[in-house]
GUTI-788389 format. One record per residue (C-alpha): residue number from 0; residue in one letter; x, y, z. Coordinates in Angstrom, 2 decimals, padded with zeros to 5 digits. Example, Ala and Ser with C-alpha at 12.3 -4.5 7.8 and 13.67 -1.06 7.14 Angstrom:
! residues 2
(site 0; "A"; (012.30; -004.50; 007.80)),
(site 1; "S"; (013.67; -001.06; 007.14)),
***
This chain:
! residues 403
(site 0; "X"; (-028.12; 036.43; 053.84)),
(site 1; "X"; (-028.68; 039.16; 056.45)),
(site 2; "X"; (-031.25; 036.78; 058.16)),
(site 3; "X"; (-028.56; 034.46; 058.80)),
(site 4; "X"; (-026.21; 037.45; 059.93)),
(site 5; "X"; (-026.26; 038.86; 063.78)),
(site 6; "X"; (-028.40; 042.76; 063.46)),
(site 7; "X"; (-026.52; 045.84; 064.18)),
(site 8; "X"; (-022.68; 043.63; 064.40)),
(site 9; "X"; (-019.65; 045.10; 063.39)),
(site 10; "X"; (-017.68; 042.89; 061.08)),
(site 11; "X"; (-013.60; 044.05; 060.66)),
(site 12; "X"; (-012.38; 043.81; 057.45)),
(site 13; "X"; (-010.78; 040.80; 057.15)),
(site 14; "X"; (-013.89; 038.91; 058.79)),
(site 15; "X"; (-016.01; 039.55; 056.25)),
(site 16; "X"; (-013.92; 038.97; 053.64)),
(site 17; "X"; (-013.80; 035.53; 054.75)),
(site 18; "X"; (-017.88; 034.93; 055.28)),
(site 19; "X"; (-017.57; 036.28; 051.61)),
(site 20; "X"; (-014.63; 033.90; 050.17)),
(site 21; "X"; (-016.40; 031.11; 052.10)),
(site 22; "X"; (-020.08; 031.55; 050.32)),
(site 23; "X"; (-018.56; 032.24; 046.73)),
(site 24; "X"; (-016.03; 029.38; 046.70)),
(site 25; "X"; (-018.78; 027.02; 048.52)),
(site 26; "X"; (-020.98; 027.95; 045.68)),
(site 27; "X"; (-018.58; 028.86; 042.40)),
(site 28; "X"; (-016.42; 025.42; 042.79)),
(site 29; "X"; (-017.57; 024.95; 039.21)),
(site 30; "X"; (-018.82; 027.66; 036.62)),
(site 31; "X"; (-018.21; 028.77; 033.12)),
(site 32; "X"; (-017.80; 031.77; 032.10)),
(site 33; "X"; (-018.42; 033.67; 028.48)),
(site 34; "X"; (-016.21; 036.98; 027.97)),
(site 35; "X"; (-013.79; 038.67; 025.88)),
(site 36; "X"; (-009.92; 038.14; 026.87)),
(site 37; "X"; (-008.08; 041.26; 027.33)),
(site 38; "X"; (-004.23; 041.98; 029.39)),
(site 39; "X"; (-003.70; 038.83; 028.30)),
(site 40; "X"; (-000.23; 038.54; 030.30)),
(site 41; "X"; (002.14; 034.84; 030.46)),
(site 42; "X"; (004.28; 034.72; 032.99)),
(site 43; "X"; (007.90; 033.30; 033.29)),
(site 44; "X"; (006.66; 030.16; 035.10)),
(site 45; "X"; (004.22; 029.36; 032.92)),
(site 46; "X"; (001.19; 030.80; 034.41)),
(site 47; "X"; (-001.27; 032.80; 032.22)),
(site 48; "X"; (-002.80; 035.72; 033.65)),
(site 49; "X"; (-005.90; 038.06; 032.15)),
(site 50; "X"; (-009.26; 039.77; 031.89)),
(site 51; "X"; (-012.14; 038.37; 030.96)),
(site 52; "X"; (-014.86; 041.33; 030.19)),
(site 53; "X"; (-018.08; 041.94; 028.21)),
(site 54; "X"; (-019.49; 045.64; 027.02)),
(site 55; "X"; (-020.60; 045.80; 031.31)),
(site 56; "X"; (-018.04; 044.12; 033.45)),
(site 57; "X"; (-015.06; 042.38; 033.82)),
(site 58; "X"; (-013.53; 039.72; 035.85)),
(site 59; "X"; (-009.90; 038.61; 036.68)),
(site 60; "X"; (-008.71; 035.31; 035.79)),
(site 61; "X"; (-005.60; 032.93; 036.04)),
(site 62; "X"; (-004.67; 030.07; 034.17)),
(site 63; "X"; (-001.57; 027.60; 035.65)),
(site 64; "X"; (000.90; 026.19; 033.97)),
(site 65; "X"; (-000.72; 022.63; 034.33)),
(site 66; "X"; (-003.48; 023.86; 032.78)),
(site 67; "X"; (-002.50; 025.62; 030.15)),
(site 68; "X"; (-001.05; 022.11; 028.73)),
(site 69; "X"; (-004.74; 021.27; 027.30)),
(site 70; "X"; (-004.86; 024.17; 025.16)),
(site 71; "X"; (-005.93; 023.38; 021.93)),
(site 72; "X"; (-005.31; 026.86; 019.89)),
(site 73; "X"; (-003.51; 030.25; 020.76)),
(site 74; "X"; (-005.40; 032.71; 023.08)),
(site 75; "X"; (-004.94; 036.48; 022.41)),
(site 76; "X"; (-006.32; 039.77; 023.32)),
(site 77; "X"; (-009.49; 040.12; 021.53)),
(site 78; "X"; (-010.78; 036.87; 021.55)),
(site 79; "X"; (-014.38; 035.57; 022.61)),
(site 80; "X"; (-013.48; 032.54; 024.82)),
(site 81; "X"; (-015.48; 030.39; 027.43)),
(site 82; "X"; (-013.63; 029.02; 030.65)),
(site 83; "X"; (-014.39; 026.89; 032.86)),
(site 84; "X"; (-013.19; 026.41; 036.54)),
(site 85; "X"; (-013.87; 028.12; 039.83)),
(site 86; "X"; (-014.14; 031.18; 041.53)),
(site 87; "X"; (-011.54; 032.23; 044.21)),
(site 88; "X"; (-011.17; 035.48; 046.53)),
(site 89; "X"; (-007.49; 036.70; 047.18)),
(site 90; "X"; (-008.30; 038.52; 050.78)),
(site 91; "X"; (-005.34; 040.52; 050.81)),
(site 92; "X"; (-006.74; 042.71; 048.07)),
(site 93; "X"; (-009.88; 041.96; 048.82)),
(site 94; "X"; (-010.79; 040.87; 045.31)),
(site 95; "X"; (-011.94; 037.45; 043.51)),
(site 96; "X"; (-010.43; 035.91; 040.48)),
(site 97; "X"; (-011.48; 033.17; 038.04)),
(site 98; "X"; (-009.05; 030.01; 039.03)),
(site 99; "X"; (-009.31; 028.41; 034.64)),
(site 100; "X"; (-008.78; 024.72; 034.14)),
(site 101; "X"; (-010.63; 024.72; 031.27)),
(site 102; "X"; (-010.60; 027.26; 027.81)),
(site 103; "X"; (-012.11; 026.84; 024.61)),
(site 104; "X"; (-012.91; 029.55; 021.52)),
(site 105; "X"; (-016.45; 030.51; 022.27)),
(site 106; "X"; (-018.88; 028.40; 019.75)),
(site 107; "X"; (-015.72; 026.74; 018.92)),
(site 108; "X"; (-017.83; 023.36; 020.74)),
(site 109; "X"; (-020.41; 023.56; 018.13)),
(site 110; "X"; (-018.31; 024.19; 015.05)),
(site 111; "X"; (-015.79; 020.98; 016.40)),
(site 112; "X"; (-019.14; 019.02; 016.24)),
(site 113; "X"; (-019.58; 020.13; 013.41)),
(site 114; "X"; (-016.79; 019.32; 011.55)),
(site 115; "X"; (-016.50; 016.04; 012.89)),
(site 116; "X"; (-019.79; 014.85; 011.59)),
(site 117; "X"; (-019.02; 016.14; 008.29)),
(site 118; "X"; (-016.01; 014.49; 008.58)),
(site 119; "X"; (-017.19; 011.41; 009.29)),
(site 120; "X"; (-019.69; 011.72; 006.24)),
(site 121; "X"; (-016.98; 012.24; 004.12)),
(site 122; "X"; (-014.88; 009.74; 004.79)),
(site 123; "X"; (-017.67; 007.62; 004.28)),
(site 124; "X"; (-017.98; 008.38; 000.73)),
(site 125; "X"; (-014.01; 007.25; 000.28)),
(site 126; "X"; (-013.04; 011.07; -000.27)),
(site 127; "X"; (-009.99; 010.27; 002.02)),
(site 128; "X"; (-008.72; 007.39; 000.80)),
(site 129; "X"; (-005.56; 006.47; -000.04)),
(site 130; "X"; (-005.65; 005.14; -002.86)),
(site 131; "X"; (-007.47; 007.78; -004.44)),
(site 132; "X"; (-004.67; 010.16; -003.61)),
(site 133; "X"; (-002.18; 010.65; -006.64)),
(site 134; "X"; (001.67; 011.09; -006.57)),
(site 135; "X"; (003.12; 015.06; -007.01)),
(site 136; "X"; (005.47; 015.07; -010.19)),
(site 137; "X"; (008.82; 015.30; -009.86)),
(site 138; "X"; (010.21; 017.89; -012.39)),
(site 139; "X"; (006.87; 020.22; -012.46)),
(site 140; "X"; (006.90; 023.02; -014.88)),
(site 141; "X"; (004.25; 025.38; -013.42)),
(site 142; "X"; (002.86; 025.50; -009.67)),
(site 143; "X"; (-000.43; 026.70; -009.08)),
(site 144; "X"; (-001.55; 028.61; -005.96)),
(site 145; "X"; (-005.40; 029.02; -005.43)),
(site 146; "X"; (-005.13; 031.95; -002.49)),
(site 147; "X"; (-005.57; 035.59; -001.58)),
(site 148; "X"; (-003.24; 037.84; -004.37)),
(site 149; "X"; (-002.48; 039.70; -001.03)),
(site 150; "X"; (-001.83; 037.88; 001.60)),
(site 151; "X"; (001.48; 036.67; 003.20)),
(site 152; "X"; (001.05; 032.96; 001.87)),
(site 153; "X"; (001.42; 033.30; -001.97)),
(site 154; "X"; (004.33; 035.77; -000.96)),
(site 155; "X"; (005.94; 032.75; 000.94)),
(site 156; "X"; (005.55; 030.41; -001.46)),
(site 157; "X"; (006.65; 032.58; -004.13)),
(site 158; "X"; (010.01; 033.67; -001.84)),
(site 159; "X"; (010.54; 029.99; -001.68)),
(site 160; "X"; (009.92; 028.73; -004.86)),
(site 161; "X"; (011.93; 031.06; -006.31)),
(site 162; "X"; (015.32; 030.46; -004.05)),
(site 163; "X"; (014.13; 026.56; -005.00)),
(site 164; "X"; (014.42; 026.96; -008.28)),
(site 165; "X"; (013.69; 029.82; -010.78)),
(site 166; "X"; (012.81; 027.98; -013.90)),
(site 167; "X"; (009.19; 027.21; -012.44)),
(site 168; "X"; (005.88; 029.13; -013.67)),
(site 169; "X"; (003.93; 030.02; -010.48)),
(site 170; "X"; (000.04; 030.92; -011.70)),
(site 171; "X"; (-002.07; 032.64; -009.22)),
(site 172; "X"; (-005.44; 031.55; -008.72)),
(site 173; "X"; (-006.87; 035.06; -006.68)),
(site 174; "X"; (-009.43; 033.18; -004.36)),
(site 175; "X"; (-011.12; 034.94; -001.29)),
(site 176; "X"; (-010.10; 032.58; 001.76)),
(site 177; "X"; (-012.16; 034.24; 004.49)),
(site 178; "X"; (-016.27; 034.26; 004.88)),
(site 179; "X"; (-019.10; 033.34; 003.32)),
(site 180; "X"; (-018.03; 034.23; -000.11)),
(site 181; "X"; (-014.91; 032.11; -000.05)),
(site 182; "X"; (-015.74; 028.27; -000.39)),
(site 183; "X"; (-017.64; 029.69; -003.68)),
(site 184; "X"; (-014.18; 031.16; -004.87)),
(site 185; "X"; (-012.56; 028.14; -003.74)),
(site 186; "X"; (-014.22; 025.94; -005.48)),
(site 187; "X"; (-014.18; 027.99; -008.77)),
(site 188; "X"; (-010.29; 028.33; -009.08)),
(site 189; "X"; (-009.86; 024.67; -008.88)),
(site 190; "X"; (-012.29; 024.22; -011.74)),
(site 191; "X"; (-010.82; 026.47; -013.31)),
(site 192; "X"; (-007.75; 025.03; -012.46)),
(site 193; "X"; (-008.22; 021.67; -014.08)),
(site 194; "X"; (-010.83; 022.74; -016.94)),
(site 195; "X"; (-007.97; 024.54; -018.62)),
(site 196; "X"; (-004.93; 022.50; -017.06)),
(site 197; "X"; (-003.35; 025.66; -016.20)),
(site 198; "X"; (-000.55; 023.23; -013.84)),
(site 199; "X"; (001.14; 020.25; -012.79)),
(site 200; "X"; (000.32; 020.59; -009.01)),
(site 201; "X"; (-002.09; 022.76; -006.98)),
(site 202; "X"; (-001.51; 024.30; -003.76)),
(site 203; "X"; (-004.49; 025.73; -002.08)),
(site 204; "X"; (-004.46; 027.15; 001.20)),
(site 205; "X"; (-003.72; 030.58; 003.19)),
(site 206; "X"; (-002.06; 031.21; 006.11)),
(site 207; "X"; (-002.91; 030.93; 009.85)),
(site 208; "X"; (-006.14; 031.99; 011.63)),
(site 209; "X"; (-008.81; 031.30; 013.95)),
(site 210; "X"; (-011.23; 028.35; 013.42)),
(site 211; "X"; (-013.83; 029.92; 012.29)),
(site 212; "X"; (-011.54; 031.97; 009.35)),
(site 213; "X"; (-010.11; 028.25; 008.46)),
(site 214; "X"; (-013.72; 027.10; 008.16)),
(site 215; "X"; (-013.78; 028.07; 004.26)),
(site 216; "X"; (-011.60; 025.22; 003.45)),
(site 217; "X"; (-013.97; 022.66; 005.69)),
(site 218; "X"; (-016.72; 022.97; 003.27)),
(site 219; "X"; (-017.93; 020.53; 001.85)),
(site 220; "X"; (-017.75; 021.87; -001.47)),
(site 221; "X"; (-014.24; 023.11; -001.28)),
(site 222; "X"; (-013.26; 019.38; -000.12)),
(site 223; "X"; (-015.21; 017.61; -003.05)),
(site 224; "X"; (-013.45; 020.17; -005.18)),
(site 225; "X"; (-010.00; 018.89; -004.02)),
(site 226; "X"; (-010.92; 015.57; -004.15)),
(site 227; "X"; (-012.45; 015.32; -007.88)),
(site 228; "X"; (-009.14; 017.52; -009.01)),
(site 229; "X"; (-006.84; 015.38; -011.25)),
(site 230; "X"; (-003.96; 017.90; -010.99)),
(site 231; "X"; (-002.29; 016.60; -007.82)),
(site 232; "X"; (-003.76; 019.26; -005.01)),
(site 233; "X"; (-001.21; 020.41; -001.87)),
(site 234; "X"; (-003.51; 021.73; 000.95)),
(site 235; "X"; (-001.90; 024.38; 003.01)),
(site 236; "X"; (-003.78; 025.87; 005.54)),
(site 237; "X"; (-002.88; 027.81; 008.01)),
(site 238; "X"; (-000.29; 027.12; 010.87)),
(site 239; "X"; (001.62; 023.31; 011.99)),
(site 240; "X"; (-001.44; 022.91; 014.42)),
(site 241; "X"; (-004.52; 024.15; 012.38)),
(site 242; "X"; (-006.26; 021.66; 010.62)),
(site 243; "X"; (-009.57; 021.44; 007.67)),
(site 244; "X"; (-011.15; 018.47; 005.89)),
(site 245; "X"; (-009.35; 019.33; 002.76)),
(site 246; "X"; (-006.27; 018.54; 004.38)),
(site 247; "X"; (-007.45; 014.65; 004.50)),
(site 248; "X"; (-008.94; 014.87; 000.56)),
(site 249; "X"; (-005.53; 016.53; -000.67)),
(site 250; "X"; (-003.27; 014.35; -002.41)),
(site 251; "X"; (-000.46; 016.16; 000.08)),
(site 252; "X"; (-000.88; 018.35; 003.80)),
(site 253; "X"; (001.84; 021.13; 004.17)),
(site 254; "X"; (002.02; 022.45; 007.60)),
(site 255; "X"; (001.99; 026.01; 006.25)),
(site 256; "X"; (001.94; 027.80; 002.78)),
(site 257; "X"; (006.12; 027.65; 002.65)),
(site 258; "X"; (005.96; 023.74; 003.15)),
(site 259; "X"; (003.93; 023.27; 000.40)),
(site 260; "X"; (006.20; 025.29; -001.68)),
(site 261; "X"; (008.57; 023.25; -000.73)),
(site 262; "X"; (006.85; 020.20; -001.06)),
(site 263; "X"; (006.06; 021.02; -004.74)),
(site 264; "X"; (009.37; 022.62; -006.18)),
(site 265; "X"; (012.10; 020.24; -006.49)),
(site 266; "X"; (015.88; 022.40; -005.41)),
(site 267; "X"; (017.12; 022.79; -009.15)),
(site 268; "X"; (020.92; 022.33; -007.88)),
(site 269; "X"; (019.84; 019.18; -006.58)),
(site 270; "X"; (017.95; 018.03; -009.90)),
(site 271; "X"; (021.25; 019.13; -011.80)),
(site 272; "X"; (023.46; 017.04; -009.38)),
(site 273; "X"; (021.45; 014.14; -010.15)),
(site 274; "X"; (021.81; 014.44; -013.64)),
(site 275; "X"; (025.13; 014.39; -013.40)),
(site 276; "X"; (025.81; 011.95; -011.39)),
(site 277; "X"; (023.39; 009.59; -013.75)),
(site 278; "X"; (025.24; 010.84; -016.79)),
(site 279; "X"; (028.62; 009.70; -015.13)),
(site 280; "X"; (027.34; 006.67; -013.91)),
(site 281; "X"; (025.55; 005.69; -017.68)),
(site 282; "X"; (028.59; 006.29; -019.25)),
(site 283; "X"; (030.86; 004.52; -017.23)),
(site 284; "X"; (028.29; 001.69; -017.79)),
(site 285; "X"; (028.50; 002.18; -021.42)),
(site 286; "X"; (032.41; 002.63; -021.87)),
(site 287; "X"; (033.00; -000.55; -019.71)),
(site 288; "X"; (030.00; -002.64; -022.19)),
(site 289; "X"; (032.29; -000.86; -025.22)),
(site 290; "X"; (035.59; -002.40; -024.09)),
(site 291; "X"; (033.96; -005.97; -023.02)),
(site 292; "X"; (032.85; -006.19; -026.73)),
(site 293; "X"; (036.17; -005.02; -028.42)),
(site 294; "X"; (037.97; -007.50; -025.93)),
(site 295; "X"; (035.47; -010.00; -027.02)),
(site 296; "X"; (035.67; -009.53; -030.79)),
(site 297; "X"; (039.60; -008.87; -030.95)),
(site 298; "X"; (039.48; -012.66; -030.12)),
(site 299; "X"; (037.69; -014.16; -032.83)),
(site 300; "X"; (040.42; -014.46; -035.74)),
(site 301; "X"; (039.82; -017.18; -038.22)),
(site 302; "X"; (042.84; -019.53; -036.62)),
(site 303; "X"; (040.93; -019.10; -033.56)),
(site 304; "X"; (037.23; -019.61; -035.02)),
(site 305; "X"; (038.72; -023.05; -036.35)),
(site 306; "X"; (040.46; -024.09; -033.23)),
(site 307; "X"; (036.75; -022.85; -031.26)),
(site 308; "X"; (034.67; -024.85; -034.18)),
(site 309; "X"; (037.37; -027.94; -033.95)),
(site 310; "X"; (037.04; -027.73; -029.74)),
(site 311; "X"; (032.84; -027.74; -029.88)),
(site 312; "X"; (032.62; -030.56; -033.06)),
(site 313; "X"; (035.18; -032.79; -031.74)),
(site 314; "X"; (033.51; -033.91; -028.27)),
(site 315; "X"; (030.46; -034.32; -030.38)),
(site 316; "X"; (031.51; -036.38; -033.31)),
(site 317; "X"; (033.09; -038.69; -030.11)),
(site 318; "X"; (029.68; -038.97; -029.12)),
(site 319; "X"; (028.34; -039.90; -032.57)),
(site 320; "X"; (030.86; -042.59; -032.81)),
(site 321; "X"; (030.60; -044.31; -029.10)),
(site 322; "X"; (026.62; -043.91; -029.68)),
(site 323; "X"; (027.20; -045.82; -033.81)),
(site 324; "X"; (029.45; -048.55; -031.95)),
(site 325; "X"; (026.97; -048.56; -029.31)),
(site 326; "X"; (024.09; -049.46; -031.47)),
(site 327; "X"; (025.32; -051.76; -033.67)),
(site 328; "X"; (026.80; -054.00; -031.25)),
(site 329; "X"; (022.92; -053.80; -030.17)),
(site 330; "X"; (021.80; -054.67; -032.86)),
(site 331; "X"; (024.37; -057.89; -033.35)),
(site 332; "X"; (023.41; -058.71; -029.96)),
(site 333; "X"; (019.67; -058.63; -030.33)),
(site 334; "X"; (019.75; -060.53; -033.72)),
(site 335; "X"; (022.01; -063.47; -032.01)),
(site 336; "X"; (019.42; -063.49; -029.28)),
(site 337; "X"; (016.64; -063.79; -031.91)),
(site 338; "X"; (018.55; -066.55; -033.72)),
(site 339; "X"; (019.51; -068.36; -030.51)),
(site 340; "X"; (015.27; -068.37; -029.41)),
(site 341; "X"; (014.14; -069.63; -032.83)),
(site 342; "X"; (016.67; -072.67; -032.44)),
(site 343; "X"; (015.11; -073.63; -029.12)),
(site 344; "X"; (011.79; -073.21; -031.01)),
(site 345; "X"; (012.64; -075.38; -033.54)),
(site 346; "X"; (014.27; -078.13; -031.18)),
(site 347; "X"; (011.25; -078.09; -029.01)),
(site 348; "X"; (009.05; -078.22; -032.25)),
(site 349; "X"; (010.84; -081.12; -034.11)),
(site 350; "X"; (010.55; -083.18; -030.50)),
(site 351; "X"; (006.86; -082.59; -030.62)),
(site 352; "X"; (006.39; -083.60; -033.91)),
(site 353; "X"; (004.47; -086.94; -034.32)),
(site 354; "X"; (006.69; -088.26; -037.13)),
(site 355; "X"; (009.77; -087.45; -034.58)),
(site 356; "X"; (007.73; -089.57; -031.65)),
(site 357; "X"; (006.37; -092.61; -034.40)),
(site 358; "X"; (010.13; -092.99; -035.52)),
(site 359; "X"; (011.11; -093.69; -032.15)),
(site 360; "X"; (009.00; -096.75; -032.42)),
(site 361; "X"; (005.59; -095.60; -031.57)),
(site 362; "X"; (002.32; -096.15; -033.48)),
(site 363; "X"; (-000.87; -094.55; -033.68)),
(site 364; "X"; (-004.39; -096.95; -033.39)),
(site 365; "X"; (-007.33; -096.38; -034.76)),
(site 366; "X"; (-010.84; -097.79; -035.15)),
(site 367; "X"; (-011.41; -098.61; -038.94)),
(site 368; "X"; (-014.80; -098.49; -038.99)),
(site 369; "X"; (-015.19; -094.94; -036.96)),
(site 370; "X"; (-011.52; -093.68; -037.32)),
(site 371; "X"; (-011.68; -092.56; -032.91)),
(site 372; "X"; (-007.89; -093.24; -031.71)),
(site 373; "X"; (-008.25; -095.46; -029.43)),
(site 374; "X"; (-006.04; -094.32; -026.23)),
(site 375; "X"; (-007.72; -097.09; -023.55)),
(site 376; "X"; (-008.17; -100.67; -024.23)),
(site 377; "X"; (-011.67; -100.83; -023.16)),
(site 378; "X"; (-012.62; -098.92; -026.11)),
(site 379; "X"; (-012.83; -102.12; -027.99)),
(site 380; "X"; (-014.55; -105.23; -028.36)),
(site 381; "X"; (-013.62; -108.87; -029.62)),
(site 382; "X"; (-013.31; -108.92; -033.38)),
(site 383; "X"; (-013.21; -104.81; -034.04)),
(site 384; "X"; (-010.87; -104.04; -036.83)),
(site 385; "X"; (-008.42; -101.17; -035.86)),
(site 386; "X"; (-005.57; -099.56; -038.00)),
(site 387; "X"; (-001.86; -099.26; -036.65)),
(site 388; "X"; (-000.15; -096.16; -037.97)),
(site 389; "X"; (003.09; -096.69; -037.03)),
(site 390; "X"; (006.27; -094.21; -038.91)),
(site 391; "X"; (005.86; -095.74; -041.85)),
(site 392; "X"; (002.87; -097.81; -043.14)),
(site 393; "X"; (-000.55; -098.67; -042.00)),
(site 394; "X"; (-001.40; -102.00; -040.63)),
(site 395; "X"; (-005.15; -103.22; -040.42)),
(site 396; "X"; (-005.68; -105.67; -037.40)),
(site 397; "X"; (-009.01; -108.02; -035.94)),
(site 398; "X"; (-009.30; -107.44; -031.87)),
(site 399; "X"; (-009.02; -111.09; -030.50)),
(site 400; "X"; (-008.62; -110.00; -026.88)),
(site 401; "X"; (-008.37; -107.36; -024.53)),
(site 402; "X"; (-006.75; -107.34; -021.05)),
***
């Protein structure tokens, strides 16, 4: 750079402070950046201002409010982040700041990645689906927590349960929620869980954290564990926006440890209300059945039976007799029908009759010697001898001509 600079010039103050905000902001426009946040300060408006430092150095940085709209967890002193954006110099001060658009948990990238893929294995395997998911019972007797003894989610659930109602068991499951150690733990207290049926619903979780202290309950283990459980299982980890795979395996997701309580122990004023009101509303039911029957069998006396018995056999024996009438005037019908055809049978019979037709004065001839009828004249010859049947009598004839 002092090649491109004039030798032995005097700069003022404000002069080079501009050559300098003009090379870094030519060259920084993008850059991320690795530290520790520390002052972490909001302000009123919405902007976000802090430190961002390792064990040598430490640079200013400021976050506006339109930025701070894509941030997907809770920044705080102490935490190793990575932000991106550009680098700006403020020449009244004559300093330079870190102008964020961009923050994520440091290695938070990699552990996203991560968790997605085993996600996506999962869910392959139908550990997420819904029908494999099983309904909490309504009136549980005990409530089983699989957390840390000490920490402030078994004392929320156990605040809330209680004020819920007091008649339900709560059995602690002492789990450790946070390292290597814990999906192991996990993992055991639900076997345990279910090997000995110790309750009627399980709520595992713990309360909020970063990612990677959440991470326990992304194990694959730990989410196999919840799936294969047949007590129902409530997963409750962490805060509203924190999120782990057993969340999709549970047969219920709680936003936080007291939602699960909550989610799991029905209000016993509300159960006793019910009751109640289904105890009224049965015997109302019954009492109004009762009086329906007593109304019912007041009115069966034995004038009244008869008078019943005389009203249901009457229109039937009126049947009997219209359908008796009915069928014998069928019958009388039919057999004058019957008598009527066989006289027409008879009449056309008798007409057709040969004695009938030979009285009326026709005969029958015949040829003696070969007994043919003889219908046409030409079926004789001079001198044949024929018969004549005619009704009564047979006359024997000689052929002495033919026309």
């Amino acid at each position: 750079m002092q090649s491109l600079l004039p030798q032995n010039q005097v700069f003022s103050v404000t002069q080079i402070t501009e050559i300098l905000k003009e090379i870094l902001e030519q060259t920084f426009r993008s850059i991320t950046i690795e530290g520790e946040i520390s002052n972490w300060r909001p302000s009123a408006a919405g902007h976000i201002y802090f430190t961002l430092k390792d064990n040598s150095s430490q640079i200013k940085a400021v976050m506006f409010r339109g930025s701070t709209y894509n941030l997907g967890f809770r920044p705080k002193d102490g935490d190793k982040v990575r932000c991106t954006g550009s680098i700006s110099v403020y020449g009244p001060q004559g300093s330079y700041q870190l102008i964020v658009t961009k923050m994520e948990q440091a290695g938070v990238g990699n552990i996203l990645q991560m968790l997605e893929e085993r996600k996506r294995k999962l869910a392959d395997e139908g550990l997420f689906d819904e029908n494999r998911k099983k309904p909490l019972p309504l009136f549980p007797k005990t409530i089983g927590v699989v957390t840390s003894p000490t920490g402030a989610a078994i004392r929320d659930i156990l605040n809330v349960t209680k004020r819920r109602n007091k008649t339900i068991n709560v059995t602690v499951l002492p789990a450790i929620v946070q390292g290597e150690e814990a999906a192991p733990s996990i993992v055991k207290m639900i076997n345990i869980a279910n090997f000995y049926n110790l309750c009627d619903v399980l709520i595992v979780g713990r309360g909020g954290g970063s990612l990677e202290d959440l991470l326990p309950f992304s194990e694959e283990s730990v989410v196999r564990a919840v799936s294969e459980s047949h007590i129902p299982v409530i997963s409750a980890v962490g805060h509203e926006i924190d999120w782990a795979l057993c969340d999709y395996a549970a047969d219920k997701r709680a936003a936080t440890p007291s939602a699960a309580a909550e989610l799991a122990v029905p209000v016993f004023s509300d159960i006793q209300f019910k009751l109640q009101d289904y105890k009224k509303t049965y015997y109302e039911a019954i009492h109004s059945k009762v009086n329906q029957k007593r109304l019912l069998i007041k009115s069966f006396n034995p004038e009244s039976l008869e008078l019943r018995f005389r009203a249901i056999q009457q229109p039937l024996l009126n049947r009997y007799g219209q359908a008796k009438d009915n069928l014998v005037k069928n019958i009388e019908d039919k057999i004058k029908d019957l008598r009527q055809n066989i006289e027409n049978c008879k009449t056309v019979l008798e007409n057709s009759s040969p004695e009938t037709i030979f009285k009326r004065g026709y005969s029958m001839v015949q040829s003696k010697s070969t007994g043919q009828i003889i219908r046409n004249a030409t079926d004789l010859s001079i001198d044949d001898e024929i018969e004549i049947h005619p009704a009564c009598g047979i006359i024997t004839a000689k052929v002495l001509e033919t026309k």
